[in-house]
matplotlib code that plots the C-alpha trace (Angstrom):
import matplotlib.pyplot as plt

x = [141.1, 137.9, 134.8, 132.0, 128.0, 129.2, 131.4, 134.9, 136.2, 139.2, 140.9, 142.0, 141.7, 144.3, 142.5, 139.5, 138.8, 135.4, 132.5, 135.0, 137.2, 139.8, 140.9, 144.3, 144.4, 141.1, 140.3, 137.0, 135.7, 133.2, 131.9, 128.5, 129.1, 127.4, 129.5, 129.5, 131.6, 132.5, 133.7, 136.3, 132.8, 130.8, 128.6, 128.1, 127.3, 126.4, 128.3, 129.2, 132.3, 132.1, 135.6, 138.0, 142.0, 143.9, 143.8, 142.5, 139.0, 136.6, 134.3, 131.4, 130.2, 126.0, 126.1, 129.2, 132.8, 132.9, 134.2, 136.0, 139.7, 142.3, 143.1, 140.3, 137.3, 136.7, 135.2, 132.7, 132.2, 129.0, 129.5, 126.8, 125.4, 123.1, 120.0, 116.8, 113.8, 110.6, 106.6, 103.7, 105.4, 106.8, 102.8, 102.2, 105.7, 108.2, 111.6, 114.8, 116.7, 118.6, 115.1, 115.6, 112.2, 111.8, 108.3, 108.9, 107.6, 110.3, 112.4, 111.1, 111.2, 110.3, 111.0, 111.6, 114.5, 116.1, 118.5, 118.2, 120.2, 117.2, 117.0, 117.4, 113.7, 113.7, 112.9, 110.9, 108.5, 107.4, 104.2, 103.3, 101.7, 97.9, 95.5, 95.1, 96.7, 93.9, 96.0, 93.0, 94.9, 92.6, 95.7, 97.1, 94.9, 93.0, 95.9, 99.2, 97.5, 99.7, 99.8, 100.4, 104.1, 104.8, 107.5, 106.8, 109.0, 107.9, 110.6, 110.3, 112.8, 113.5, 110.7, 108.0, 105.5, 106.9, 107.2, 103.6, 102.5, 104.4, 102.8, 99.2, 99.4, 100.8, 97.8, 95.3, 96.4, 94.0, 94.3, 90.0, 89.0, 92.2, 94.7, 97.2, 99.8, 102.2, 106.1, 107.5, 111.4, 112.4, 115.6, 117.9, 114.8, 115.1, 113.6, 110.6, 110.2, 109.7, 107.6, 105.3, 105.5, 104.6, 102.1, 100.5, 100.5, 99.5, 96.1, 97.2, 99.5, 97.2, 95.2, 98.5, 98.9, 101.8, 105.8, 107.6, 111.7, 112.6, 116.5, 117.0, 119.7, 122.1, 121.8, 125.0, 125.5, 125.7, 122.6, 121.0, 122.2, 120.6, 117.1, 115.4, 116.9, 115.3, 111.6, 112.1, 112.7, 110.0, 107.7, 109.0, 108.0, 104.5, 103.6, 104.9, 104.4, 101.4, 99.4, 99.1, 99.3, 102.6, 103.2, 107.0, 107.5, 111.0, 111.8, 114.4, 116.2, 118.6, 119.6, 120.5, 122.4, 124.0, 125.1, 126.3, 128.5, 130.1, 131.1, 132.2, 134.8, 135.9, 136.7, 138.6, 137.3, 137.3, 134.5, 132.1, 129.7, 129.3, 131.5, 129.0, 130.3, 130.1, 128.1, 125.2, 123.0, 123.7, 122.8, 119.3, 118.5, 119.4, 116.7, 113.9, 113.8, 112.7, 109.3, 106.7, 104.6, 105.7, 103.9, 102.4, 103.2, 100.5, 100.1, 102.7, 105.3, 104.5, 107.4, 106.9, 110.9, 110.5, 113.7, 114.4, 116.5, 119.0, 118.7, 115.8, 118.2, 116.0, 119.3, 121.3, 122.5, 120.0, 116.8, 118.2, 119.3, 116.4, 114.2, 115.3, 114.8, 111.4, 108.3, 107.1, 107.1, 104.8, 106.7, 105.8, 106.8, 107.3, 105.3, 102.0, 102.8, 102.9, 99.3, 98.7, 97.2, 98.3, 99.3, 101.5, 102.1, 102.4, 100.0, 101.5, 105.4, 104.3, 103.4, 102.8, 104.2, 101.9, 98.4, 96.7, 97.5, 95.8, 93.1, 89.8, 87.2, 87.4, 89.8, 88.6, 86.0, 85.2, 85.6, 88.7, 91.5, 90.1, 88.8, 92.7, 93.4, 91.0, 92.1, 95.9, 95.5, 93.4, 95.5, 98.2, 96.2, 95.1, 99.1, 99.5, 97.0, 98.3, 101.6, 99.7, 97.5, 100.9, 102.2, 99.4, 97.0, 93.6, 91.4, 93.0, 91.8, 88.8, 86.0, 87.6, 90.6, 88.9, 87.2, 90.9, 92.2, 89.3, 89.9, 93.5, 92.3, 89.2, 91.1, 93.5, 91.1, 87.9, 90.4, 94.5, 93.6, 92.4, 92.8, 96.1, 94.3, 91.2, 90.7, 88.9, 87.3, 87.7, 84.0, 84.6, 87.9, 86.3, 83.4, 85.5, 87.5, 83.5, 82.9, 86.4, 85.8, 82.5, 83.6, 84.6, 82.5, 81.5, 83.3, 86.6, 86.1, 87.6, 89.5, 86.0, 83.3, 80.1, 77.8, 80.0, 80.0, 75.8, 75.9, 77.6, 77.2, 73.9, 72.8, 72.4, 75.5, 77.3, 75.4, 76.6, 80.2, 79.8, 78.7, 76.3, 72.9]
y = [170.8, 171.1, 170.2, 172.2, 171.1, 167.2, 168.1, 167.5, 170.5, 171.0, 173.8, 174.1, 171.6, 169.6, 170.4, 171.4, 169.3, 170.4, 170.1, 168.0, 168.7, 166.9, 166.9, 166.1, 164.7, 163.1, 160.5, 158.4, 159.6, 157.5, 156.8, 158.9, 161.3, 164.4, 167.6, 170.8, 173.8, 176.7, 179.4, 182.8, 185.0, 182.9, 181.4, 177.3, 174.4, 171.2, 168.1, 164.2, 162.1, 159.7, 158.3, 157.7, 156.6, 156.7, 160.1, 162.0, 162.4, 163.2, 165.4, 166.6, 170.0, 170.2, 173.9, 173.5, 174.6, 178.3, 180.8, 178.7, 178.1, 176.1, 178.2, 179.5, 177.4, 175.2, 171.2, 169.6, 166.4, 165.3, 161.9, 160.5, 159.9, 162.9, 163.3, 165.6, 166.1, 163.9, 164.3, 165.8, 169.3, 168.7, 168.8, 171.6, 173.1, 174.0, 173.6, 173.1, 170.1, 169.6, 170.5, 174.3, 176.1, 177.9, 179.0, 182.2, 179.6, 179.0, 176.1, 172.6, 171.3, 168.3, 166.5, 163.4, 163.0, 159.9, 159.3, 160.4, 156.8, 155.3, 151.7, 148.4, 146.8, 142.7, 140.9, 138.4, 141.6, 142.7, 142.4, 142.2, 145.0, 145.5, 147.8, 150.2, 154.1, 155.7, 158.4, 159.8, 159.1, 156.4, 154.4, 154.1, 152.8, 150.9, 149.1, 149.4, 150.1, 151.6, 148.9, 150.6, 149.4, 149.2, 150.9, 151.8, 154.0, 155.8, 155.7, 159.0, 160.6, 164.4, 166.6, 164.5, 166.0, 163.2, 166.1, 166.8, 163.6, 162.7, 166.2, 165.3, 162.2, 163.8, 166.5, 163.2, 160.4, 159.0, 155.8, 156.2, 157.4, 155.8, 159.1, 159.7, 162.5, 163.0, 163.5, 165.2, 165.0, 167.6, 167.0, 169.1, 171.1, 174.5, 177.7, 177.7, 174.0, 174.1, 177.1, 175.0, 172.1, 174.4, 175.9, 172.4, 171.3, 174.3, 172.6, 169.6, 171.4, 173.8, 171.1, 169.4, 166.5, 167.6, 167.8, 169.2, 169.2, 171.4, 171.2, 173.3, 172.7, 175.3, 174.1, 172.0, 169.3, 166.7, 168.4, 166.3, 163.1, 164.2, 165.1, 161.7, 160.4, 163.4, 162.7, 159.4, 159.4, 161.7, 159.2, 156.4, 158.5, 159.7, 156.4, 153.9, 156.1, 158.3, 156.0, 157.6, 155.7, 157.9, 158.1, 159.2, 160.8, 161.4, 163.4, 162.9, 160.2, 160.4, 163.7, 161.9, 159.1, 162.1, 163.9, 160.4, 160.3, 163.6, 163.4, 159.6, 161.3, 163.9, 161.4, 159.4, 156.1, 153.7, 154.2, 151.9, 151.5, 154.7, 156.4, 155.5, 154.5, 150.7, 150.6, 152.9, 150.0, 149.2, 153.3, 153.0, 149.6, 151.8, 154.3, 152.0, 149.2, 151.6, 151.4, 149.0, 147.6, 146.5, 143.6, 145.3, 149.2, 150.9, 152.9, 152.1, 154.1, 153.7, 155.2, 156.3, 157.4, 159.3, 158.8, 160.3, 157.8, 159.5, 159.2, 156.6, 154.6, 152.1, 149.8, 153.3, 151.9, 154.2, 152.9, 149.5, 149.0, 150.5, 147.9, 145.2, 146.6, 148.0, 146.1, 147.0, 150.9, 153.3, 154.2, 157.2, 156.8, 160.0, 158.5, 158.8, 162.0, 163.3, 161.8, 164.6, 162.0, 163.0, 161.4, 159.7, 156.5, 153.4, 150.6, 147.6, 149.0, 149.6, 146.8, 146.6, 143.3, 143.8, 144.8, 141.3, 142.5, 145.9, 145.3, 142.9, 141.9, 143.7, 146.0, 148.2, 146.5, 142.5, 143.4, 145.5, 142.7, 140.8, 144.1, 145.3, 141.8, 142.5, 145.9, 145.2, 142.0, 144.1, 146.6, 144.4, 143.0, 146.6, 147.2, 144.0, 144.9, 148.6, 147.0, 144.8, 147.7, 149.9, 146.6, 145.8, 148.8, 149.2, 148.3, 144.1, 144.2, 141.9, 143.6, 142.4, 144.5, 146.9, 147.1, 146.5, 149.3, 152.1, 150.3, 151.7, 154.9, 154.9, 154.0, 156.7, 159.5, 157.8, 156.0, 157.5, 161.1, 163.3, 166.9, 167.7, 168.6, 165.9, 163.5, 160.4, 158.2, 154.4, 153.8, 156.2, 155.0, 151.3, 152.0, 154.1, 150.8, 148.9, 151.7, 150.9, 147.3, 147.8, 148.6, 145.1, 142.2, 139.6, 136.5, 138.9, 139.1, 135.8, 137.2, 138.2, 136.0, 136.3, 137.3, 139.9, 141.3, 141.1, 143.4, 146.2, 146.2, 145.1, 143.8, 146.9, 148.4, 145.3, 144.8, 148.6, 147.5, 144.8, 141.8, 139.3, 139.1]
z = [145.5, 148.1, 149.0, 148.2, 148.1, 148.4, 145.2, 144.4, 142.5, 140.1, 139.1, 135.9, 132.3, 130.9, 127.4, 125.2, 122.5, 120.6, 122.7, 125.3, 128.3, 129.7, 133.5, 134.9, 138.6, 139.7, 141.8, 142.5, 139.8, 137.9, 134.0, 133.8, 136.4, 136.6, 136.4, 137.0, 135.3, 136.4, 133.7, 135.0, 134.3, 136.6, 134.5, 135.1, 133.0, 133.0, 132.2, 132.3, 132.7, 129.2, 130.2, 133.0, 132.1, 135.5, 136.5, 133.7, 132.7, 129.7, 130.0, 128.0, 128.5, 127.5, 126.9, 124.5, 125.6, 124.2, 126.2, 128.6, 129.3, 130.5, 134.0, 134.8, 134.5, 137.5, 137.6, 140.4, 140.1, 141.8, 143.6, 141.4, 137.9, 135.9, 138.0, 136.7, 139.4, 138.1, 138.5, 137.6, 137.7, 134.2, 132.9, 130.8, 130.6, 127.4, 128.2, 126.0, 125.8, 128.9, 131.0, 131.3, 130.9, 127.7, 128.1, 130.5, 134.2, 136.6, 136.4, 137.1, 140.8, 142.4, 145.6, 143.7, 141.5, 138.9, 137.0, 133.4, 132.2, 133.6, 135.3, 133.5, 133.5, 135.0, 131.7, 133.9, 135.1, 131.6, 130.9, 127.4, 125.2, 125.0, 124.3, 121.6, 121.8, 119.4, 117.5, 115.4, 112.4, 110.2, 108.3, 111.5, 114.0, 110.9, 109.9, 112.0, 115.1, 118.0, 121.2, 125.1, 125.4, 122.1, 120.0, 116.8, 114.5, 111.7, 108.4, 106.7, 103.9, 103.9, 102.4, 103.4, 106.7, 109.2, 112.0, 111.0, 111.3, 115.0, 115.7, 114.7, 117.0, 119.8, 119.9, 119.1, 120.8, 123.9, 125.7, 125.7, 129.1, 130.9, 132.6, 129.5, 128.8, 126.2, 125.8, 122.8, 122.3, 119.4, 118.4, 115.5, 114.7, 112.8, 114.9, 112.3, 113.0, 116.7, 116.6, 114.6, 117.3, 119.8, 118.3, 117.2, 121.0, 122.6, 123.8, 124.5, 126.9, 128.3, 129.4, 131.3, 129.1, 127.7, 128.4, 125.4, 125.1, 122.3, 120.9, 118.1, 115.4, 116.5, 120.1, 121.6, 119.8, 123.1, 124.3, 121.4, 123.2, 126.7, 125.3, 124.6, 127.7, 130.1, 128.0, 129.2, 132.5, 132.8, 131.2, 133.4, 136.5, 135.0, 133.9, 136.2, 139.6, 137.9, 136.8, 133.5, 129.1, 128.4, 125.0, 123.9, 120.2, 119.7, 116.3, 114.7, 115.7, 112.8, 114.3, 117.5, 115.9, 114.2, 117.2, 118.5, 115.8, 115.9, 119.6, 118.7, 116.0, 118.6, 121.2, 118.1, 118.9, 115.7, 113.5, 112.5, 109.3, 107.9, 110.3, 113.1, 116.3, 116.7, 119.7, 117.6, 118.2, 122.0, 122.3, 120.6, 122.4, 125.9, 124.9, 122.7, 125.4, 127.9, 126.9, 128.1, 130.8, 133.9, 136.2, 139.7, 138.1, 136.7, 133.4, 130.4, 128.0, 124.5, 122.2, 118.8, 116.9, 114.1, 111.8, 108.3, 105.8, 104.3, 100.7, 101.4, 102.2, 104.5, 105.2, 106.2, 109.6, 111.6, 110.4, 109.9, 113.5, 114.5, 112.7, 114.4, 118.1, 117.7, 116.6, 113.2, 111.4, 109.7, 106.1, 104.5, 100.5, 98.4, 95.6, 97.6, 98.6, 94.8, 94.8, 97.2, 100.2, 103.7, 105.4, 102.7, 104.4, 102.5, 104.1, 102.4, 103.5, 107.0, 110.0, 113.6, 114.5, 118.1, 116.9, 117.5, 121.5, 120.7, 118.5, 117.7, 120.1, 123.9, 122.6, 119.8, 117.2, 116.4, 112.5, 113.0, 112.8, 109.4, 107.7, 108.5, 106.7, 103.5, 103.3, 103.2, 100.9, 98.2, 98.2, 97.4, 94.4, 93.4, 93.1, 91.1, 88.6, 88.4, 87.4, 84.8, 82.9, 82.6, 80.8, 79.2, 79.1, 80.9, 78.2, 78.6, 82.5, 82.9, 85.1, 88.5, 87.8, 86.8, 90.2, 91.7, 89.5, 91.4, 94.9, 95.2, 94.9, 96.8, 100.0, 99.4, 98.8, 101.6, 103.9, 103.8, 103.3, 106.4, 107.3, 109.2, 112.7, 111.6, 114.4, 113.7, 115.7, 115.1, 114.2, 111.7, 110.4, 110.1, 108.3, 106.0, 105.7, 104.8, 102.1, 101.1, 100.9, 99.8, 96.1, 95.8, 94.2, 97.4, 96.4, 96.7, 100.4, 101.7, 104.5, 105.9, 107.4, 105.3, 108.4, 109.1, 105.6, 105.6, 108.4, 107.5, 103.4, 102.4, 98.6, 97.3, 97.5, 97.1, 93.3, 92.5, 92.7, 90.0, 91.5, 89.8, 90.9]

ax = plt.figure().add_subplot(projection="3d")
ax.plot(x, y, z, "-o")
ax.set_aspect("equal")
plt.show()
């Protein structure tokens, strides 16, 4: 054993065990430190210490354990916990999951460096959420409008465009003429897949607004579990020392809490609900309460998970945990996709629980919190009476209905449904929401105050919807 570049090296593994390695003999070595490998062929890689017994260590290895052996292959450990170098240098580059460039520039450097487990935030110095993140997309920034500080996951099931949809709003999204950049955590993603991602982003990240970790599906396993924590240390140091709205898409998170999984069974700890480790929802709490605002810091991290439910499964332990430390999600239902509406969200399924913070007067529009109300409660009776005609058939509806029966539709096809690269501005969004709205008879509009309503729909058009003179 010597010293070598403030590293305590090893020589030699006790044993291999899947993406693991154990080491005999250590001393002062601590949980979370970083690691570095040395293979017979020369080649290094990175790791961290996930548990210490005595004298023997765990190990895991983020490039995977191939090609290494039990002689040969020397262990540093580093004195201190996983460290990646932060600032504006990350702007504008490509780089797999563990930070290594991908997109042909030099590796990333910076005089400053943190710690990719990130720092607990003082409760007592969080500052609330507030202020809208426009993401161009109308049913979200009409309806579940995204808050600076705010995390706000989007449930998804397999086939539908959710990676679209998180990659739409990460070329769109603006904090209005405030500094803002973007970080983009792929996770599990097929080579097809990520080629798409880059492609999607490619302006937003030749202007230098963008930092994009790509992990692909046959990349290491317990690279998986480094890659959201890397985009958000990033972010912390962009936002908090930048100055800059940072917002954080993560996609998929149910790859992550898969990956969590697997390296759970290989270190045969006791399994939790559906073979989940039992601290799956300490993990996500460690990466989803690192968004926010912080009092005297400027700029803010607004995060935005992405998550598949198996099966649609919405109380599969992933999304279910996940609901109760975030505030609110976007849901994206199958049946409106086979309505052909993209994005196929579902506005009465989805909620963001801080949208008073971000939206209304001095924020985004004076009509935009009640017309959000209307919107969402006619839609609700627009389902209702679609329920009642398929009992009862369309021809038993009284005119009202009727009108009910067309609104449902008309906010899908004027309101829901956009282009996938379309960018809307809010004034357009709301007074797609009026038109919307405006279908309806008057005396239906009671979450709206009647001056309002006179000055954006005028008699006219109100009387071609069906109201009495």
């Amino acid at each position: 054993m010597n010293t070598t570049w403030g590293e305590i090296e090893h020589a030699g593994l006790h044993e291999i065990r899947g993406p693991l390695v154990l080491v005999r003999g250590v001393q002062g070595v601590g949980w979370d430190e970083s690691v570095r490998l040395r293979s017979t062929s020369g080649d290094t890689r990175a790791g961290t210490v996930l548990e210490v017994d005595r004298d023997l260590a765990v190990v895991q290895v983020l490039e995977g354990t191939q090609g290494l052996d039990l002689e040969g292959t020397t262990v540093g450990f580093a004195g201190e916990v996983l460290h990646v170098p932060v600032g504006d240098a990350w702007l504008g580059r490509v780089c797999n999951g563990r930070g290594e460039p991908l997109d042909g520039g030099p590796p990333v450097l910076a005089g400053t460096r943190a710690a990719v487990g990130g720092q607990p935030i003082n409760p007592t110095l969080r500052e609330p959420p507030r202020d809208p993140v426009m993401t161009g997309v109308s049913v979200v920034d009409a309806l579940t409008t995204l808050v600076r500080g705010q995390k706000l996951p989007v449930f998804s099931v397999a086939g539908l465009p959710h990676l679209q949809l998180a990659t739409q709003i990460a070329a769109q999204a603006s904090a209005g003429d405030e500094p803002f950049a973007v970080v983009f955590a792929a996770m599990g993603l097929t080579h097809a897949d990520g080629a798409a991602v880059i492609d999607a982003l490619e302006e937003r990240s030749a202007r230098g607004e963008l930092v994009l970790l790509l992990n692909t599906a046959d990349d290491p396993v317990i690279e998986r579990l480094l890659t959201p924590r890397i985009a958000l240390t990033v972010a912390e140091h962009l936002a908090y020392a930048g100055g800059r709205h940072v917002l954080v898409v993560m996609a998929d998170m149910t790859s992550y809490a898969e990956a969590l999984r697997e390296v759970s069974a290989v270190r045969g700890e006791i399994p939790g609900r559906r073979a989940y480790p039992g601290y799956l929802y300490s993990d996500l709490a460690s990466l989803y309460e690192r968004c926010g605002r912080i009092r005297g810091l400027p700029g803010s991290v607004t995060l935005l998970p992405v998550l598949t439910m198996p099966a649609g499964d919405i109380t599969h332990p992933v999304p279910d945990l996940t609901g109760y430390i975030t505030e609110g999600q976007v849901v994206l239902s199958p049946e409106v996709h086979a309505r052909g509406i993209y994005p196929p969200v579902d506005p009465l399924a989805s909620l963001s629980r801080l949208m008073r913070h971000g939206a209304g007067a001095g924020r985004t529009r004076p009509d935009h919190l009640d017309l959000a109300a209307q919107l969402l409660a006619a839609l609700s009776r627009s389902r209702q009476v679609r329920e009642l005609a398929e009992l009862l058939g369309a021809a038993a509806l009284s005119e009202t209905d009727q009108q009910y029966l067309d609104f449902e539709g008309a906010v899908e096809e004027g309101l829901l449904d956009q282009g996938t690269t379309e960018s809307r501005s809010l004034d357009d969004t709301l007074d797609r929401a009026w038109q919307a709205v405006g279908r309806l008879p008057r005396r239906e509009l009671s979450a709206l105050d009647p001056l309002m309503v006179a000055a954006h729909l005028d008699v006219a058009a109100d009387r071609g919807v069906g109201e009495e003179p």
